[in-house]
C-alpha positions in Angstrom: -4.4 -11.4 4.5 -3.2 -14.4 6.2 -4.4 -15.4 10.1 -1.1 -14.9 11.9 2.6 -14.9 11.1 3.5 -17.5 13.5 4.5 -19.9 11.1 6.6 -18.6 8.8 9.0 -16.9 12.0 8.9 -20.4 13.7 10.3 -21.4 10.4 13.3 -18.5 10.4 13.4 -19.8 13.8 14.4 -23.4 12.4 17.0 -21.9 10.0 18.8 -20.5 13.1 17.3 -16.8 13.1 17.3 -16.1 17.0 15.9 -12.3 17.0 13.1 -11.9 15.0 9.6 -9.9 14.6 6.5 -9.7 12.4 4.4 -6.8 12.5 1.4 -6.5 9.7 -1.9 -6.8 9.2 -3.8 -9.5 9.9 -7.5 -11.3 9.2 -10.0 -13.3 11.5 -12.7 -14.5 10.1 -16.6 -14.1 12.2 -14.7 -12.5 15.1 -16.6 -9.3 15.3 -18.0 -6.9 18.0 -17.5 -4.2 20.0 -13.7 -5.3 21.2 -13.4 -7.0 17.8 -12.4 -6.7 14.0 -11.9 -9.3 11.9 -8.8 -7.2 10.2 -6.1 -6.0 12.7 -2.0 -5.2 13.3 -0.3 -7.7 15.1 3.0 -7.9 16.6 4.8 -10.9 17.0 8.6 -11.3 18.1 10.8 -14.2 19.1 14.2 -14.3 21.1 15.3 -17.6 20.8 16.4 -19.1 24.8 14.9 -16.2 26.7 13.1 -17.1 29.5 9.0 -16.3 29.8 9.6 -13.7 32.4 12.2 -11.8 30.0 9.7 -12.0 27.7 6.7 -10.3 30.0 9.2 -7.8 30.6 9.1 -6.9 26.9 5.2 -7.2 26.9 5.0 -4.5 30.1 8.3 -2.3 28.6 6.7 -2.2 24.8 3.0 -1.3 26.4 4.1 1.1 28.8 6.0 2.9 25.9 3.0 2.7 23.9 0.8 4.5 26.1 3.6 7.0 27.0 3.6 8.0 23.3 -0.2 7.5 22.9 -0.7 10.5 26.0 -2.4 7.7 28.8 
């Protein structure tokens, strides 16, 4: 399992890809305890010239619909 997908969609990014996401498993090595696993799903997107608060936007829209579909 590799550490993070960040650097293979910062390359896509390079090649001109401007809407792109990564979601897969992931590893962490000696992070483990109670709030921690060293193996986990991560979620990674990019919009290239998007502006941070569009972007928190997505991070409030995407965990709101989460925890609609998750019954909290």
């Amino acid at each position: 399992l590799h550490t993070s997908p960040e650097f293979a969609c910062k390359k896509l990014l390079a090649a001109g890809e401007e809407r792109i996401f990564s979601l897969g498993p992931v590893w962490r090595n000696r992070e483990r305890g109670p709030l921690h696993h060293p193996e986990f799903t991560m979620l990674e997107w990019y919009r290239v010239g998007e502006t941070y608060e569009r972007l928190m936007d997505d991070c409030a829209e995407f965990l709101a619909l989460a925890a609609e579909k998750a019954g909290s």
